[in-house]
C-alpha atoms as one frame of an Amber mdcrd trajectory, in Angstrom:
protein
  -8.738  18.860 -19.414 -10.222  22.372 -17.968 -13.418  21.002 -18.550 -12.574
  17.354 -16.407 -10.823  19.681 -13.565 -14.219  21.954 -12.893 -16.281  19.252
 -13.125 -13.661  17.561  -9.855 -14.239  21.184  -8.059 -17.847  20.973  -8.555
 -18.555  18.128  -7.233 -15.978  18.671  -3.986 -17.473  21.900  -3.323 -21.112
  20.200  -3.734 -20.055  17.300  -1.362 -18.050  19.146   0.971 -20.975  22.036
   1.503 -23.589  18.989   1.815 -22.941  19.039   5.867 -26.685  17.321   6.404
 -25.639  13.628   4.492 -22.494  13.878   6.603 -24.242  14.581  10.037 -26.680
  11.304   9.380 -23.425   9.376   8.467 -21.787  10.720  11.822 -20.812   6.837
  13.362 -19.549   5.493   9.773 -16.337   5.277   8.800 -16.017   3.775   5.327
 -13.153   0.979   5.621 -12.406   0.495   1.758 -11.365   3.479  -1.297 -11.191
   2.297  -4.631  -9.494   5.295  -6.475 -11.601   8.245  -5.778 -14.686   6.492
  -4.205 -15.972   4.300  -1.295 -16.351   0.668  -2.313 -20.243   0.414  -2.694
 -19.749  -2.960  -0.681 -18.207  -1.145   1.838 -20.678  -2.042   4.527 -21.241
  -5.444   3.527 -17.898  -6.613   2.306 -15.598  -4.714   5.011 -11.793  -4.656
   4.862 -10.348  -7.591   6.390  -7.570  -7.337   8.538  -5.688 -10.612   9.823
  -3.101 -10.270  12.959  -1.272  -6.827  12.876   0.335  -6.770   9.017  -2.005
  -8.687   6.971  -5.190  -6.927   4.926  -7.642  -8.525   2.646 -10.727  -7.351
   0.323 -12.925  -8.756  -1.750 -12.032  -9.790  -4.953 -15.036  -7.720  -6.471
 -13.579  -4.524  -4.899 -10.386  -4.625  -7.554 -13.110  -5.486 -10.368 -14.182
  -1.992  -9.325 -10.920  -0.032 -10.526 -11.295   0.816 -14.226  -8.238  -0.558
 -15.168  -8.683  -3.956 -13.619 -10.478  -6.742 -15.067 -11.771 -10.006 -12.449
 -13.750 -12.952 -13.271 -14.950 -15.283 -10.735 -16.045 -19.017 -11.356 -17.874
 -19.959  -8.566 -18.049 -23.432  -9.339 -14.789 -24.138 -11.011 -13.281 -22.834
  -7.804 -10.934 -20.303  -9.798 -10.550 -16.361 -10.300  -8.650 -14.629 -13.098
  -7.594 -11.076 -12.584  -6.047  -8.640 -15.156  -4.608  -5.436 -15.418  -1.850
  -3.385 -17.682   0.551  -4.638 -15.602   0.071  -7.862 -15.081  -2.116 -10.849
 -14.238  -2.417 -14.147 -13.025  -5.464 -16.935 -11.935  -5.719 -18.500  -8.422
  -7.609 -21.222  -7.083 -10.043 -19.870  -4.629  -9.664 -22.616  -1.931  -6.476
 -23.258  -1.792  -4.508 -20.006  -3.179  -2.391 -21.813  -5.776  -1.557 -20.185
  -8.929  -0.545 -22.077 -12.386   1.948 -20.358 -14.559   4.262 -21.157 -16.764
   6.668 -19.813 -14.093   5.841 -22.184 -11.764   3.540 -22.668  -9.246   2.867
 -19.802  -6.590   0.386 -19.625  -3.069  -1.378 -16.471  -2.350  -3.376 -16.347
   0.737  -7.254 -16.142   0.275 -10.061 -15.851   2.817 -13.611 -16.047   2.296
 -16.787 -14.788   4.169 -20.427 -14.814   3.499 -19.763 -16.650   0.162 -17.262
 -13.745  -0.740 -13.779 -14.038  -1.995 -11.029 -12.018  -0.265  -7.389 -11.529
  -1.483  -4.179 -10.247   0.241  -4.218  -6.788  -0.799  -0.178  -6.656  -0.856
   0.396 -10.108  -2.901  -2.854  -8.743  -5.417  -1.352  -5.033  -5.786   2.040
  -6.352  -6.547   0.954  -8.588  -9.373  -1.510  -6.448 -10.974   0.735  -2.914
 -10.671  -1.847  -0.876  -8.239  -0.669   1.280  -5.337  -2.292   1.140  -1.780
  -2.675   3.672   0.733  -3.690   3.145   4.557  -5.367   5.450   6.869  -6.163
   5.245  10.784  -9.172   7.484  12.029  -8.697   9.482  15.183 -11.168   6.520
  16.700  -8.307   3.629  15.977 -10.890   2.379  12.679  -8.404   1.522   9.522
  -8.973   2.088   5.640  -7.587   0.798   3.076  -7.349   2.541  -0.698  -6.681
   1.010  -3.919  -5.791   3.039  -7.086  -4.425   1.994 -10.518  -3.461   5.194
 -11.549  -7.048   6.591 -12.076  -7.455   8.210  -8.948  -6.759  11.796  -8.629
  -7.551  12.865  -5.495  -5.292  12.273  -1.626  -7.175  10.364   1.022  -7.209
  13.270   3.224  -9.879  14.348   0.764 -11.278  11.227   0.350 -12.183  11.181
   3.993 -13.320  14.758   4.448 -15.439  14.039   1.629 -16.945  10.792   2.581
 -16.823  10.696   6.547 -16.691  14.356   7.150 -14.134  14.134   9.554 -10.472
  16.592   9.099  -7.889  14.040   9.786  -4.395  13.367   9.745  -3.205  10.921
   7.002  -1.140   8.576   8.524   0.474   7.202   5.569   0.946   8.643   2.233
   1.318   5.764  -0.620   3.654   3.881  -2.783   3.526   2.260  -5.518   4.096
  -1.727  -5.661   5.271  -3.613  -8.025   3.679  -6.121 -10.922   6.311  -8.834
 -10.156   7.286 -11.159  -7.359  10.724 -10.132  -5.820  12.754 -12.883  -3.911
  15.758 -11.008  -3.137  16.865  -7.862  -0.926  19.494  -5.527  -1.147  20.390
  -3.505   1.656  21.453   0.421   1.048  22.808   2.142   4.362  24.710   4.309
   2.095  24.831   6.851  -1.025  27.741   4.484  -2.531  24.887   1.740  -1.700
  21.988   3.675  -3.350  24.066   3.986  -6.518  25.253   0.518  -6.421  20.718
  -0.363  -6.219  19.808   2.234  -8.761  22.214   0.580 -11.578  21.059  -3.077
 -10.649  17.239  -1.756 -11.285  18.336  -0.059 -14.550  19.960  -3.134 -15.296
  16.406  -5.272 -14.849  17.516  -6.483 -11.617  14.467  -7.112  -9.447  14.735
  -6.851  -5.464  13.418  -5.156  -2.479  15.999  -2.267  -1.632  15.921  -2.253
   2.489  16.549   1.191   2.820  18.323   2.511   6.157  16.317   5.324   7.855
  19.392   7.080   8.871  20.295   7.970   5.037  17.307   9.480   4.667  17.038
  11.633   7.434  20.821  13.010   7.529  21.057  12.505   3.658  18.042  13.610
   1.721  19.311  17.143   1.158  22.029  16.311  -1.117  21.959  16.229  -4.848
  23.100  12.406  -5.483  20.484  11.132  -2.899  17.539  12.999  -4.178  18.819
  12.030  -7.827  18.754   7.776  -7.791  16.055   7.819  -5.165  14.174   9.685
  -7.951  15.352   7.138 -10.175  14.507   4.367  -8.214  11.051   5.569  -7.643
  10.481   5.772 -11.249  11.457   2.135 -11.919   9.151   1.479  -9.065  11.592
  -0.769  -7.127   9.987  -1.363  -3.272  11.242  -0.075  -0.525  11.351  -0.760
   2.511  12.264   1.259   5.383  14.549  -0.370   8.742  16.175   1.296  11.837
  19.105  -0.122  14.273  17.968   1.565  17.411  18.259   1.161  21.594  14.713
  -0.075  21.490  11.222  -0.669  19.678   9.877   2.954  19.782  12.145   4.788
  18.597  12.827   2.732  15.480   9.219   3.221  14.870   9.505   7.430  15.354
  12.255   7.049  12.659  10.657   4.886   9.874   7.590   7.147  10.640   9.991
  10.315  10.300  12.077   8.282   7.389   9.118   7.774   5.720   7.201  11.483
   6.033  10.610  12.802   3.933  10.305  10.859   1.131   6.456  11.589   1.340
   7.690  15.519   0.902  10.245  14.647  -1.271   9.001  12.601  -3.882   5.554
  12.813  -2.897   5.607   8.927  -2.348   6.337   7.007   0.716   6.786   3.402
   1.294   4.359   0.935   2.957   6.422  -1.706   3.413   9.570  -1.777   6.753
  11.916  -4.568   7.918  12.240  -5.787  11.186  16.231  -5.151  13.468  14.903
  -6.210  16.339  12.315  -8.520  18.000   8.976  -6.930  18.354   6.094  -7.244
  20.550   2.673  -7.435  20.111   2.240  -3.918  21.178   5.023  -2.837  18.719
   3.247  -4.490  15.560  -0.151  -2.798  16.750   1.881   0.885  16.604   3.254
  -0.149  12.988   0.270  -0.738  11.649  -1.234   1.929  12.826   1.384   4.384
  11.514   0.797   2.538   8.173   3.288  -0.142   7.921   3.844  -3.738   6.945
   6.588  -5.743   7.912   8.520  -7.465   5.376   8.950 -11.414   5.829  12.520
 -10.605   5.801  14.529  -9.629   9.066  17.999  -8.569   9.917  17.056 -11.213
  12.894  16.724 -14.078  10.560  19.900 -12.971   8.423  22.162 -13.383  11.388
């Protein structure tokens, strides 16, 4: 173990000190990690990002995580990707998966004669965690990690595009199933209530209410079944009843910086309270966020 953590120093102090590579690399901005590397692809076979919520990369950049097994048929039209966690095959074209649970759609893209998948829908079913990060020039990046990835972004891009940045969202983990129901916590009685469902095997989204964690993550029983609830890796995501669009954004952002320094794991995901512009889903995203399908709109 000694011996695997010099070896990481040496080669960060080797890449960091290497200030010539970086200087020649000035205008690049690599657009996909894959655990603690670019994607080789990267300049090639880009991230993808459709509208203001929706990312996509190529199928071959998961076959890059060690972890994670993918096997394109080009001419059967089908792709079959594995991991610990899970896994599941998809038609290419269309986006329908065959299981014995029934039949599913995933949205797939394709350029240049390469596959893309929806990096939320593919991390959920295989068990992977993502990470987004917004350069100071308004460029995204997207990382992928199964668990073999050691290092934060932060270094990731210091290290690869030589730029000091701010991370503007530190990751969660996603889950290897499909969850069709919500459960809303605006309260510790309400966290309790969603940590004994997930012990129980219950699987949902818990829409968690900003407010309770910025006026409530000091105290014992909050910081105990959030820790819980992180470790049964239930999703969350993050909402805010506020006077207007931006500041329900400053409070999932500040919502979601706590449990970062909490539990060293934030959420990607928040729910909509109100109806948002164009100019509001452009901020989200760029702070990191995906909106849910579900809204507190629609409920009403």
């Amino acid at each position: 173990m000694k011996k695997a953590l010099c070896a990481i120093l040496a080669v960060l102090l080797c890449t960091l000190c290497f200030t010539p590579g970086v200087k020649a690399e000035e205008d690049y901005f690599p657009s996909v990690y894959v655990a603690d590397d670019v994607w080789y692809k990267d300049r090639s076979q880009p991230l993808v990002k459709e509208g203001s919520n929706s990312y996509f990369l190529p199928a071959e950049a998961f076959d890059a995580l060690p972890n994670v097994t993918v096997t394109v048929d080009a001419e059967a039209r089908a792709a079959r990707l594995s991991s610990p966690a899970g896994s599941f095959s998809i038609d290419t074209e269309t986006g329908v998966s065959i299981s014995p649970d029934g039949d599913a759609e995933y949205s797939v893209r394709s350029a240049n004669g390469t596959v893309y998948l929806h990096v939320f829908q593919t991390c959920s079913m295989l068990g992977l965690s993502f990470e987004l990060h917004t350069y100071l020039n308004g460029a995204q990046a997207l990382r992928i990690n199964d668990g073999s990835g050691v290092l934060n972004i932060s270094t990731l891009v210091l290290m690869f595009a030589g730029r000091q940045e701010t991370l503007s969202r530190l990751n969660g983990g996603v889950s290897n199933v499909r969850y069709t129901s919500t459960f809303t916590v605006s309260t510790v009685a309400d966290l309790a209530s969603a940590a004994a469902m997930a012990e129980e095997g219950s699987r949902f989204i818990m829409v968690l209410d900003a407010d309770l964690v910025l006026f409530h993550e000091s105290t014992e029983e909050f910081c105990r079944y959030m820790a819980r609830l992180y470790s049964l890796d239930v999703p969350i995501s993050l909402f805010a009843h506020t006077q207007n669009s931006d500041t329900m954004i400053h409070y999932l952002r500040q919502a979601n910086l706590r449990l970062s320094r909490l539990f060293c794991r934030g959420t990607a995901l928040c729910t909509a309270t109100r109806s948002l512009t164009e100019s509001d889903l452009e901020l989200l995203s760029a702070a990191g966020f995906i909106l849910t399908e579900f809204s507190f709109e629609e409920a009403e």
